[in-house]
Backbone as numpy.savetxt, mean C-alpha at the origin, in Angstrom:
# Nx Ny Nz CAx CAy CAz Cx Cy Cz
-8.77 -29.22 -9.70 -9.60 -28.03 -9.70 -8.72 -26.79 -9.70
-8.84 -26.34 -11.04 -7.74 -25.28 -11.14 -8.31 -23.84 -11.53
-8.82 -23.45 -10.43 -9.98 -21.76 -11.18 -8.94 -20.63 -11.02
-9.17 -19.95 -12.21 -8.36 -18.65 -12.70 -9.46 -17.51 -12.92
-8.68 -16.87 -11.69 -9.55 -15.41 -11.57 -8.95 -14.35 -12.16
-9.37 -13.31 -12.70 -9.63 -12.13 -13.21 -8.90 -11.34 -12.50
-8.13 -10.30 -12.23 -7.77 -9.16 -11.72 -9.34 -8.55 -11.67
-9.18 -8.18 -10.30 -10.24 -6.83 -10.36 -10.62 -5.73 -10.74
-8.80 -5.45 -10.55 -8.86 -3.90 -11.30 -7.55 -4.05 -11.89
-7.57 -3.47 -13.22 -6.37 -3.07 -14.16 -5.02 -2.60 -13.47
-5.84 -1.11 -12.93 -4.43 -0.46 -12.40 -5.23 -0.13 -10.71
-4.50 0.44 -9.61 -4.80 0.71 -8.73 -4.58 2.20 -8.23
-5.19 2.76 -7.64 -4.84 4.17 -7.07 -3.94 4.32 -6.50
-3.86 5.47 -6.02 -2.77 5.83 -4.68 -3.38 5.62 -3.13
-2.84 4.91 -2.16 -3.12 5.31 -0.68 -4.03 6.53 -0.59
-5.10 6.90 0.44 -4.55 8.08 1.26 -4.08 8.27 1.62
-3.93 9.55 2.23 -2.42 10.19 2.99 -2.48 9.75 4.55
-3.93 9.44 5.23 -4.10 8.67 6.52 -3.87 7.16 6.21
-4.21 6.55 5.18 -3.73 4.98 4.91 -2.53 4.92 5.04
-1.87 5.98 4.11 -0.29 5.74 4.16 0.34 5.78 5.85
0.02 7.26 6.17 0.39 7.01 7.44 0.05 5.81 8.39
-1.05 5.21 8.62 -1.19 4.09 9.18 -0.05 3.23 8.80
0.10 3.21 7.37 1.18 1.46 7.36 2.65 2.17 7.81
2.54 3.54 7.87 4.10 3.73 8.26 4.15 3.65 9.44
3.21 4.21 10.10 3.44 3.64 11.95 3.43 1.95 12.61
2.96 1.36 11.49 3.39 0.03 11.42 3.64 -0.95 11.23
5.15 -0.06 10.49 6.62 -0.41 9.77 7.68 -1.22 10.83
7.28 -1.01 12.40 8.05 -1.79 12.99 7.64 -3.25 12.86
6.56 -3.78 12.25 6.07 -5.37 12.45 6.22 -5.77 11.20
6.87 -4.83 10.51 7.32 -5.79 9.41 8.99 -5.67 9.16
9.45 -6.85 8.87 11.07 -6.97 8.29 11.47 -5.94 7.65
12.84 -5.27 7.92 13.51 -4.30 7.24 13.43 -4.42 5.70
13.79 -5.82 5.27 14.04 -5.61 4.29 12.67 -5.78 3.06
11.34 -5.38 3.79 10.50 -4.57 3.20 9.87 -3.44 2.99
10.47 -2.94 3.97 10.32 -1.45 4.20 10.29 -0.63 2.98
11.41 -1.26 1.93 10.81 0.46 0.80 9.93 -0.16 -0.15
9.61 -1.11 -0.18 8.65 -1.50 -0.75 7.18 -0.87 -0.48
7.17 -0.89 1.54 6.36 0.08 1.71 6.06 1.72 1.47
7.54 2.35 1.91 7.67 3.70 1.65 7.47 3.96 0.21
7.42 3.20 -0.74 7.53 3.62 -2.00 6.00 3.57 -2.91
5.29 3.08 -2.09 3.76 2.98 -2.21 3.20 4.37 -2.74
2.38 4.37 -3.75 2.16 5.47 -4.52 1.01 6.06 -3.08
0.64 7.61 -2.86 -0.02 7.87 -2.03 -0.34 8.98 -2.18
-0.93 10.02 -1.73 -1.81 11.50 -1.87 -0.77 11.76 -1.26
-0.33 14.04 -1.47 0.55 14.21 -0.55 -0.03 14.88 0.10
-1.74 15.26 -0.15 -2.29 16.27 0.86 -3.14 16.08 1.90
-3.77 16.76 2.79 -4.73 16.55 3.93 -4.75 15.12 4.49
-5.87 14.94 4.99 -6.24 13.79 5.93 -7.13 12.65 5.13
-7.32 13.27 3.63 -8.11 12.31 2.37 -9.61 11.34 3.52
């Protein structure tokens, strides 16, 4: 039984700028060596979105 799903969406947005902040405050529970994978996350640069 081998089912092949669809992407949902083509392309994806950016974070908000409060999403983003959330995963950066917790950047300590994840391994260093994913960290810019996180920081590099496309995201808004303004307000509280």
């Amino acid at each position: 039984n081998n089912i092949k799903l669809a992407p949902l969406y083509k392309k994806t947005g950016p974070l908000t700028n409060l999403k983003y902040k959330d995963l950066m405050d917790l950047l300590h529970y994840i391994p260093p060596a994913h960290h810019s994978y996180f920081k590099s996350l496309p995201h808004t640069q303004t307000g509280e979105d």
